[in-house]
N, C-alpha and C positions, 0 to 999 in steps of 0.2 A: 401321352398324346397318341390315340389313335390315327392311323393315315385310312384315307378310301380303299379299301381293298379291294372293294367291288367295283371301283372306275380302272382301277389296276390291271385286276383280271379280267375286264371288257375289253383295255387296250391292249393287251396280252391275246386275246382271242384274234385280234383283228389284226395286229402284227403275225402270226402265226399263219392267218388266212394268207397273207401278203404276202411272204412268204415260199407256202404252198401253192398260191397261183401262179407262180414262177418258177417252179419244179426245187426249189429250194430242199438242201436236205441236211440229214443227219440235227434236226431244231431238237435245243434241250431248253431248259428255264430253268435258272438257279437262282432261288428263294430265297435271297440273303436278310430276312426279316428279322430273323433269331440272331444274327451275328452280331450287331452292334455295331457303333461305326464304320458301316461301311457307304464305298462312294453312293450307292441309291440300294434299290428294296429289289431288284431283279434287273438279269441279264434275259438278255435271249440270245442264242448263238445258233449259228447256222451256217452251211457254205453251199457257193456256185460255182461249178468248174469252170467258170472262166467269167474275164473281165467285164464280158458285157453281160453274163447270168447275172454274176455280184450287181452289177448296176444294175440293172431291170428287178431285182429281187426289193433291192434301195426305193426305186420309186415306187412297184408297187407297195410295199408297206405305206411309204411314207403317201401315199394316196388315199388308200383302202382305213387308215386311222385318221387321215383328216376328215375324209366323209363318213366313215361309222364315228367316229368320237369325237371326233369338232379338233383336237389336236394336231398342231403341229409341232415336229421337233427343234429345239433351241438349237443345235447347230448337226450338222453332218460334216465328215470329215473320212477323208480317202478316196474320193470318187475320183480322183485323176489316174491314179494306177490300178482302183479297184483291188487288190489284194486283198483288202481287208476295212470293210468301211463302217463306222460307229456311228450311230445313231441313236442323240440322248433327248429322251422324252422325260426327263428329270429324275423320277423316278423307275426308270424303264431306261435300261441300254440295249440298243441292238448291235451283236456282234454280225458282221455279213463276211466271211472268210472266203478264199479258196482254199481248198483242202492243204495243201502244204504250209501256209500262213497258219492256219489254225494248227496244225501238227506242231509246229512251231512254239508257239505261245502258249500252247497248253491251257487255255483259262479254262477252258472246262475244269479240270482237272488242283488247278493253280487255289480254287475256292471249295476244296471238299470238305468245308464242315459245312457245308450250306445243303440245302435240300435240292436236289437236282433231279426234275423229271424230263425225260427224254422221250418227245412225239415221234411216233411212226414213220416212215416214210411213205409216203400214196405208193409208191409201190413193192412195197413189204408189208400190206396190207393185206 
């Protein structure tokens, strides 16, 4: 059974954007397609140095995919301490760290047989 790879990678574009409109940084996307059961088909992981970057990063994403791709996500979780907030678009998770939460957790790291491409930052451009 093939899945949409190309509504995937639009909502992936657009998450990204979200994102980046909120100075959001160090964004990777881990391709977990090839792995086999795992929980969905891509992460996206990114952090905001702080409580209210993480949240403004949250809604815009969760903005910028509802009006480019008609989705929204089936649930959001961590907005009250912001630390670390996930955002599941089913087949799409979005990680939103502060840098010491994610140092922490390691998930980058945690999934390396997956294909992990790592976006620039706007300003290491």
């Amino acid at each position: 059974m093939k899945k949409d790879n190309k509504s995937a990678k639009e909502t992936i574009e657009q998450i990204i954007e979200g994102i980046q409109d909120k100075k959001g940084r160090e964004i990777v996307i881990v391709d977990m397609l090839e792995l086999g059961n795992s929980i969905c088909d891509y992460f996206v992981i990114c952090e905001g140095n702080s409580p209210a970057q993480v949240n403004a990063i949250t809604g815009s994403v969760e903005d910028k995919v509802r009006i480019e791709c008609g989705k929204k996500p089936y649930a959001v979780d961590g907005m009250r301490n912001a630390q670390w907030v996930a955002m599941d678009y089913g087949d799409i998770l979005v990680h939103i760290f502060q840098p010491e939460v994610r140092k922490f957790y390691d998930l980058d790291h945690l999934w390396a047989d997956a294909k992990i491409t790592a976006i620039p930052d706007f300003d290491a451009v």
